[in-house]
PABAKOL-893602 format. One record per residue (C-alpha): x, y, z. Coordinates in pm, whole numbers, plus 32768, in hexadecimal, padded with zeros to 4 digits. Layout:
REM PABAKOL-893602
XYZ;...
REM end
This chain:
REM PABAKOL-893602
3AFF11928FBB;3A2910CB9087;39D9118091E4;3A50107292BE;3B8F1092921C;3B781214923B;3B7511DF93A3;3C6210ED93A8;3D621170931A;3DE51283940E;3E2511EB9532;3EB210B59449;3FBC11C293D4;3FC91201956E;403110FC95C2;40F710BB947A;41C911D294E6;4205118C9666;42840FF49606;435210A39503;4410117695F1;43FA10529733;43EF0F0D967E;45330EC196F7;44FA0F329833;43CD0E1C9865;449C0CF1990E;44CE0CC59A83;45D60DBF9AFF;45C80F429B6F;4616104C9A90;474E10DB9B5D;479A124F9A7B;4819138E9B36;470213F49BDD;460E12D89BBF;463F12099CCC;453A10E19D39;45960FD89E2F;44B80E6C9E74;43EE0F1E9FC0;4415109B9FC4;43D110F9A151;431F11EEA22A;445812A8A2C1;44501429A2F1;44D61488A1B5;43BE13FFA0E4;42DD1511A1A7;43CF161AA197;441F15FBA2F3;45B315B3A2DF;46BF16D2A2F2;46C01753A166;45B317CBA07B;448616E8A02E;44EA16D39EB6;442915A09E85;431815AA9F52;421B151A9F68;429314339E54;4368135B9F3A;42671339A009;415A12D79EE5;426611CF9E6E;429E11499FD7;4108111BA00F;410910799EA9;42180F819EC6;417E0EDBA01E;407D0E529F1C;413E0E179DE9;42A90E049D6C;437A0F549D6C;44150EDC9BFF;42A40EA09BA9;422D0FFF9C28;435610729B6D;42E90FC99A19;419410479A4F;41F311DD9A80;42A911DA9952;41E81105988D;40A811FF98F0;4168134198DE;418B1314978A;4065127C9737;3F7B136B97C8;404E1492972D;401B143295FD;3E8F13BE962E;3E57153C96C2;3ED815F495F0;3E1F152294B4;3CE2155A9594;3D3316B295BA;3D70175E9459;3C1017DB940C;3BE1173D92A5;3AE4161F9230;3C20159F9180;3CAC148D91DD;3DEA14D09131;3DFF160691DE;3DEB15529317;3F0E146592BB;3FE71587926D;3F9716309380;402D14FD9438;413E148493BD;419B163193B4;41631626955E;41D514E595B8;4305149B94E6;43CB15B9954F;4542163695D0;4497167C9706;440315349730;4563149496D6;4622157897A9;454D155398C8;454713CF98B6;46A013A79870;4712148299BE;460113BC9A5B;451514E29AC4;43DE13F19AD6;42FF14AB9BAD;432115D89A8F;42C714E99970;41A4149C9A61;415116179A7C;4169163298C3;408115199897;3F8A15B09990;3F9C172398FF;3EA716F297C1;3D97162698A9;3DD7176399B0;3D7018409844;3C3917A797F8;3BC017679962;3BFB18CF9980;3B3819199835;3A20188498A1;3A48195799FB;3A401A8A9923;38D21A19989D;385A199C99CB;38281847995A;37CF173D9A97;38AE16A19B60;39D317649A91;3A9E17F99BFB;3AA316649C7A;3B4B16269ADA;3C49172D9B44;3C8E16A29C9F;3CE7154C9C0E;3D7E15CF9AC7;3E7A16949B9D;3EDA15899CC9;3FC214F09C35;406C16309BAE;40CB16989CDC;41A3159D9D80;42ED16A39DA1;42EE182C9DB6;435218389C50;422B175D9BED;4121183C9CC0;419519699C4F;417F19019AEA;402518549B2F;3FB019649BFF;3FEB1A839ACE;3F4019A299D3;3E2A196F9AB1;3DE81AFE9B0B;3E051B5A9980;3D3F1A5198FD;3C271A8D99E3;3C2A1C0799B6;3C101D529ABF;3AA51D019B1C;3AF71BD79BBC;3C0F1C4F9C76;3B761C2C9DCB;3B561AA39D67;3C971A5A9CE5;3D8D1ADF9D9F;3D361A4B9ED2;3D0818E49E26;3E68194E9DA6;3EFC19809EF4;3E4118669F8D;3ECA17689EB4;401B17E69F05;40241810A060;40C816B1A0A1;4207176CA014;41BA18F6A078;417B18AEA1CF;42D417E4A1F4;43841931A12F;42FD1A31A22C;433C197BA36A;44BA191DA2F1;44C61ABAA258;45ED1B0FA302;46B619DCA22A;45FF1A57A0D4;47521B07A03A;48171A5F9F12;49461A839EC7;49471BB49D92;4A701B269CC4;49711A369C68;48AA1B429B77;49C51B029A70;4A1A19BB9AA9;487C19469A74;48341A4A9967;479019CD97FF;48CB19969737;48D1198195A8;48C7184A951C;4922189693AA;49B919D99318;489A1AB09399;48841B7E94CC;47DB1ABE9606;469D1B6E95B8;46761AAF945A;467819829514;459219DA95F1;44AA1A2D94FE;44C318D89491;4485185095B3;460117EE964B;473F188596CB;472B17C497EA;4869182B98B6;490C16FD98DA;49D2169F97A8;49DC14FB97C8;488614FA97D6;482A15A1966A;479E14DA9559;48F114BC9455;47E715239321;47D4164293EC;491A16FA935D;48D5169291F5;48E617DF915C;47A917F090A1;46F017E291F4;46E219559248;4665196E90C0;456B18869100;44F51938927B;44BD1A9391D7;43CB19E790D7;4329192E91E5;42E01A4292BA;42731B189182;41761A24911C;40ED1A14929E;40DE1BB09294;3FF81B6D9166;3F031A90920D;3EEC1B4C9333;3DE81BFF9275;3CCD1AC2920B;3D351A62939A;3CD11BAE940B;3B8D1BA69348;3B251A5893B6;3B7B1AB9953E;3B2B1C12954A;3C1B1D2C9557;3C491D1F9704;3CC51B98973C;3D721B7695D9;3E2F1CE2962F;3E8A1C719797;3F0A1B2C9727;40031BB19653;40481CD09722;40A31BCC981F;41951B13972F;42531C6296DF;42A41C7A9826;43271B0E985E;440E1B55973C;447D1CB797CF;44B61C0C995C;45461AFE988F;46521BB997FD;466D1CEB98BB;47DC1C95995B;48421CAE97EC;47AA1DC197B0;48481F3897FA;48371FB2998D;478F1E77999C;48A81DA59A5E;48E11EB49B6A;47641EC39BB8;47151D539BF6;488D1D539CBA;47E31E7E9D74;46A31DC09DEF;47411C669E2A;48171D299F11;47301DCF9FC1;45DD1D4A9F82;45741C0AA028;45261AF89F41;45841B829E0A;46581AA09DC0;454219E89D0A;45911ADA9BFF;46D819E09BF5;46C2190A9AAF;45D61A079A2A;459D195B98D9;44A418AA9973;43B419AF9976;43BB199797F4;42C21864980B;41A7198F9816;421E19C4969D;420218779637;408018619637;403F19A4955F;4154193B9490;40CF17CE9434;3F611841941C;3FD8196C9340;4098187D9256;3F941799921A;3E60189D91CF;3F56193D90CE;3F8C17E4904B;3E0B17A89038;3DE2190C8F99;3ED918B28E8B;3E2D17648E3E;3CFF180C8E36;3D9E18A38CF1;3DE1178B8C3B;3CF416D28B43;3CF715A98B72;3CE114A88CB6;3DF413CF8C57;3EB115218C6E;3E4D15728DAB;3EA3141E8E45;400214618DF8;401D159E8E88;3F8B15358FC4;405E13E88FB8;418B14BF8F76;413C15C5907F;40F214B49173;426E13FD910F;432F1522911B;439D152F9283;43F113DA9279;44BE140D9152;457A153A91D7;45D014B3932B;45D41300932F;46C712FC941D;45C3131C9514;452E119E94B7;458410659576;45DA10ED9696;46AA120695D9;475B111E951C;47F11059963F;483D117A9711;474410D69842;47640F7798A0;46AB0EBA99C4;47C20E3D9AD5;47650D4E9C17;47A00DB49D5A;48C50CE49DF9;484A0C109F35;48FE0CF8A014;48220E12A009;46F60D19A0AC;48230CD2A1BB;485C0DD6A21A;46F90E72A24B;46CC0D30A326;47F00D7CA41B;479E0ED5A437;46790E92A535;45F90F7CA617;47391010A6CD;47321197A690;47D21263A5E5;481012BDA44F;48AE11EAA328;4A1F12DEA2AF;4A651272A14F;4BCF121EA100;4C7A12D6A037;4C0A13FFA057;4B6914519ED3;49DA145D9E95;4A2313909D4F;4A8711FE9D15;4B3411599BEF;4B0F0FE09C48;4B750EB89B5B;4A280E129B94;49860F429B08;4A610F3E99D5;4B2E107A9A69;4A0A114E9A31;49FE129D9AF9;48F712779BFE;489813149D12;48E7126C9E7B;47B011539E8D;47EB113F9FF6;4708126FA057;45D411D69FBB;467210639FDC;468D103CA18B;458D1067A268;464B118BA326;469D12E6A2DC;47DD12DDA223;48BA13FCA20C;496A1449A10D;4A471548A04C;498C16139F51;4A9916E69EE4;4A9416D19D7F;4BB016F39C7E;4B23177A9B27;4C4917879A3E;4D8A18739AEE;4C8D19309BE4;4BFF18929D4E;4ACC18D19D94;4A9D18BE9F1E;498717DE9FAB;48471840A06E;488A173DA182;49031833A2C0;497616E1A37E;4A6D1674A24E;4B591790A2F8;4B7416D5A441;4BC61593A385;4CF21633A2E0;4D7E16BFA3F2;4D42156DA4A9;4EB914DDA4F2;4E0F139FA5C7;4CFD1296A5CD;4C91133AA736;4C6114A0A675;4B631408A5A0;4A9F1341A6BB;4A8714D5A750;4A19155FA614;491E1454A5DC;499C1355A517;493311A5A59D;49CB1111A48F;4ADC1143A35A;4AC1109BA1FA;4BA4106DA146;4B5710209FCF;4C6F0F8D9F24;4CB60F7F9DA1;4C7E10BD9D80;4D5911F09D6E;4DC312C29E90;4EBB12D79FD3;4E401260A102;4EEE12EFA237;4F6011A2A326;4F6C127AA463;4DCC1284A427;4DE51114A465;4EE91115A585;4E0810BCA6A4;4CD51005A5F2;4C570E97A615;4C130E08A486;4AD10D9AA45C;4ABE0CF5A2F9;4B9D0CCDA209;4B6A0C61A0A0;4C070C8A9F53;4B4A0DEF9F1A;4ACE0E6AA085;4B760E77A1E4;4AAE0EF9A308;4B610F82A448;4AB20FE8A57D;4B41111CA61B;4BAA10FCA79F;4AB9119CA8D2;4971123EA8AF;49221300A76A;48A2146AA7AC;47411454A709;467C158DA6C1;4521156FA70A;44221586A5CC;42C8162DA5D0;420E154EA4E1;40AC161EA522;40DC16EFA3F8;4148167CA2E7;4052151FA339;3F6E1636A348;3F9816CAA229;3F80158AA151;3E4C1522A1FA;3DB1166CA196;3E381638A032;3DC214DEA054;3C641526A0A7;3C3B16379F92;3CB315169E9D;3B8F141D9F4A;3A7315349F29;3ACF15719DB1;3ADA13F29D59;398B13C89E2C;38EB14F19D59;395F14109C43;38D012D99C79;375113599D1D;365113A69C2B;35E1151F9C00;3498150D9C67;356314849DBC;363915A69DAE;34E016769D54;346E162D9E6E;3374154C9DF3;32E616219CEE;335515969B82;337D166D9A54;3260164D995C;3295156D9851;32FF15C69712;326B159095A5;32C514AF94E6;
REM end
C-alpha cells in the first residue's frame, strides 16, 4: 500500500465514522435530545459561570457555547461538537495503539469510537462527555511523551485536556487520565494543571458548598442497569448500561450480546500483554488499573453494600452526587479495552500465512462493532432529528429587556415534549435560549421514583399562591411554554400584565419590584481567566520555535 494512502486512510475511516452516525443531523436545525440542548445565541447569564442558585453541572460548557455562538450559529456549533467528538475519538485512539500496523490502528478505532457509550451518551445528549471521550486518547499520548520528557509535551497535555473538562464529570474523568498517563514523577506538574483547568467549575462548587447535597434516592434510580439477560456489570464491561432505558441502542438486548462482550473483553486481557511491552510495565499497568476502577464506580450501586454506601456519602458528603449516573465513569475502560482488542487482533494475524489472510482479519475486526450494534448509524436510526426554533423564542428574548428580575418556566417540569420537535423529550431550551436567568424545576421523574432537584429557590415557587410572591422571591417575568405537557396554576398569572403572546410562548411580567439578589461575578470570571491564560501559554509554547523557548540556544542538529 502506497504510504500516502497509509496515511490517509485513518482519519478517512474518522471521519467515515462521525458522517455515519451525524449525516442526518447535517441540515439547518438544532439537535433538541434530553439533555442536549443548543439555542441560535447561547448568553452570558450567571448560570453559564456557575453563579445561579443550583450546582454548576455544566459549567463552563454553557459558557464556552455562549462565547462560540456570538461568532457563529449555535446549530452550527452544535454540528461541529458532534461531528468532532467522534471524529477525533476515533483518530486518537488509531494514533494511539502502539503498532506500525495500520490495520491495527483501524481496529483500534472503530473498537473506541463506535461504542454503547458513545451511543448512549449522544442519544441522552451528554455532549460535553463525548467531548471529554474524544479528548482522553490525545490526553494518553501527550502524557506519554510527558513520561519521556519529550519537548513541549506539558503544553500537548494542556490543550489535549481543555476541552475535556467543560463539566465536573468531564474534569474528573480528564483529570485521572491525565495523572496516570503521566506517571508519579510528574505529580507536582499535573495535578495542578489538573486543577487549573478546572477551576472555572471548582471554584463555583466551593463557594455554593452549602447547596452541594443531592437528593440519595437518586443512587438507584441512575445506577448502570442490564441491558440484556446479564447482570449490569456485563454491560458495563461492554461499555453500556446506561441508566436510562429509552435511550439504549435496541441491538443492545439481542441475546448473543453478553456472549459476544465476554469474548471481547477476553481478547483485550490478551493484548494487554504486547501493550505492556511496547509501553513499559508503569503507564500500560496504570491505564488499565484505571479502567478497572471505572467499571467497579460504574457498577458499584449494583453491586453488594454498594447502594447503602454511595446513599451514605450523597447524604452527607458534599458533591457526591457526581457519583449520580455513575456509568459514566466506565469511559476509563473503554480505552484499554479498544487498544487491548486490537493488539490481540494484530497478534493473531501475525499467525496467519498469508497477507490476504490477514486483511480479513483486520477488515473483520475493524467491522465487527458496526455489525453488532448499527443502530447507532444515521443518527441512531432516526432516533435524532434537527427541529427549527419557532419565531417566538427570538420574541420573546426581545421583550425581555433590561427590567430585573428572573425568567419562571411554566409548567413547572425541567423537560419539554413540543410538536415542533417531533414530541421528543427535551430538556427546557429556555435556560440556554433567553438572555436571563431562567428558573426552572429540576425535579426529575425517573420511572415511579422522584428525584428532588438541586434548585433551593424551586421550594418558594411551589409554595407561591400569587404573582406578587414570585416578584418577592425573585422572579421579573413568567413563561409560559405551551404545547407541552403540564398544569399551570392561573392564580400565578392573577395580577400580571402579558407581554407576548404567540402560538408556542406567552410572556407575563410580574407586578412591583422583583427582589434581586446581588451576584459576585469576581470569582468565577476569575477563575476562567486563570484557566484561560494557562490554555494561551500552552498554545503559545506550541506555536514558538524551541530554540525561542531555549532561550535562544538551539539543539544541535542531527545526522542524517
Amino acid at each position: 500500500m502506497d504510504a500516502p494512502v497509509r496515511r490517509l486512510a485513518l482519519p478517512v475511516l474518522s471521519a467515515g465514522l462521525a458522517f455515519a452516525v451525524c449525516a442526518p443531523l447535517l441540515g439547518r436545525g438544532f439537535v433538541l435530545s434530553y439533555d442536549m440542548v443548543f439555542a441560535p445565541r447561547q448568553y452570558f447569564v450567571p448560570d453559564a459561570f456557575g453563579l445561579g442558585s443550583t450546582l454548576p453541572r455544566s459549567v463552563p460548557a454553557d459558557a464556552a457555547v455562549a462565547l462560540a455562538t456570538t461568532v457563529l450559529p449555535g446549530d452550527l456549533v452544535q454540528k461541529m461538537v458532534l461531528l468532532l467528538a467522534i471524529f477525533f475519538a476515533a483518530f486518537g485512539a488509531g494514533r494511539l495503539v502502539p503498532t506500525e500496523q495500520l490495520g491495527t490502528r483501524l481496529v483500534a478505532a472503530t473498537a473506541y469510537a463506535w461504542t454503547p457509550y458513545v451511543a448512549e451518551r449522544l442519544f441522552i445528549g451528554h455532549w460535553p462527555l463525548l467531548l471529554t471521550y474524544a479528548c482522553l486518547p490525545w490526553i494518553v499520548k501527550a502524557g506519554l511523551a510527558a513520561r519521556t520528557h519529550e519537548p513541549n509535551s506539558l503544553p500537548k497535555l494542556v490543550i489535549a485536556a481543555a476541552p475535556a473538562v467543560l463539566t465536573p464529570p468531564g474534569g474528573v474523568l480528564a483529570a485521572a487520565v491525565l495523572v496516570v498517563a503521566t506517571g508519579s514523577r510528574r505529580l507536582w506538574q499535573t495535578i495542578p494543571l489538573a486543577i487549573v483547568l478546572n477551576l472555572p467549575w471548582l471554584v463555583p462548587t466551593f463557594l455554593n458548598a452549602g447547596g452541594t447535597f443531592s437528593d440519595p434516592g437518586g443512587v438507584m434510580a441512575f445506577s448502570a442497569r442490564a441491558e440484556s439477560w446479564g447482570p449490569a456489570v456485563l454491560s458495563v464491561l461492554g461499555l453500556g448500561g446506561i441508566w436510562n432505558a429509552e435511550t439504549v441502542p435496541g441491538s443492545r438486548a439481542v441475546p448473543l450480546v453478553p456472549v459476544l462482550t465476554l469474548v471481547v473483553v477476553a481478547l483485550a486481557v490478551a493484548g494487554f500483554r504486547p501493550l505492556t511491552r511496547r509501553w513499559g510495565k508503569a503507564p500500560a499497568r496504570s491505564l488499565c488499573l484505571l479502567g478497572v476502577l471505572g467499571v467497579f464506580l460504574a457498577s458499584l450501586a449494583t453491586l453488594p453494600g454498594g447502594e447503602a454506601l454511595l446513599t451514605a456519602a450523597t447524604r452527607y458528603v458534599p458533591g457526591a452526587g457526581l457519583l449520580r449516573d455513575a456509568q459514566k465513569w466506565v469511559a476509563w475502560w473503554a480505552l484499554p479495552l479498544a487498544l487491548g482488542f486490537a493488539l490481540a487482533v494484530e497478534a493473531a494475524a501475525a499467525r496467519l500465512k498469508t497477507a490476504r489472510g490477514r486483511i480479513a482479519l483486520a477488515t473483520a475486526a475493524a467491522v465487527f462493532p458496526l455489525l453488532t450494534m448499527p443502530d447507532l448509524a444515521w443518527g441512531g436510526w432516526g432516533r435524532l432529528g434537527t427541529a427549527q426554533y419557532p419565531a417566538d423564542w427570538q420574541a420573546v428574548s426581545e421583550k425581555l429587556g433590561d427590567r430585573p428580575g428572573d425568567v419562571l418556566a411554566l409548567p413547572l417540569s425541567a423537560f419539554r415534549g413540543f410538536a415542533w420537535n417531533d414530541g421528543r423529550t427535551q430538556l427546557d431550551p429556555a435556560p440556554r435560549a433567553l438572555p436571563k436567568p431562567v428558573l426552572m424545576d429540576d425535579t426529575l421523574q425517573v420511572g415511579a421514583e422522584r428525584i428532588a432537584g438541586e434548585d433551593p429557590r424551586i421550594g418558594d415557587v411551589r409554595a407561591a399562591t400569587s404573582a406578587r410572591e414570585l416578584t418577592a422571591a425573585g422572579i421579573g417575568w413568567i413563561l409560559v411554554e405551551h404545547g407541552t405537557p403540564g398544569y399551570v396554576d392561573p392564580r400565578l398569572l392573577a395580577g400580571t400584565t402579558q407581554v407576548w403572546s404567540g402560538e408556542w410562548l406567552t410572556l407575563y411580567r410580574t407586578p412591583g419590584v422583583p427582589a434581586v439578589k446581588a451576584i459576585s461575578w469576581t470569582p468565577a470570571l476569575l477563575a476562567n481567566g486563570v484557566a484561560l491564560t494557562l490554555l494561551c501559554v500552552a498554545l503559545l509554547c506550541r506555536m514558538l520555535p524551541m530554540r525561542t523557548l531555549g532561550r535562544g540556544r538551539s539543539s544541535p542538529p542531527r545526522k542524517e
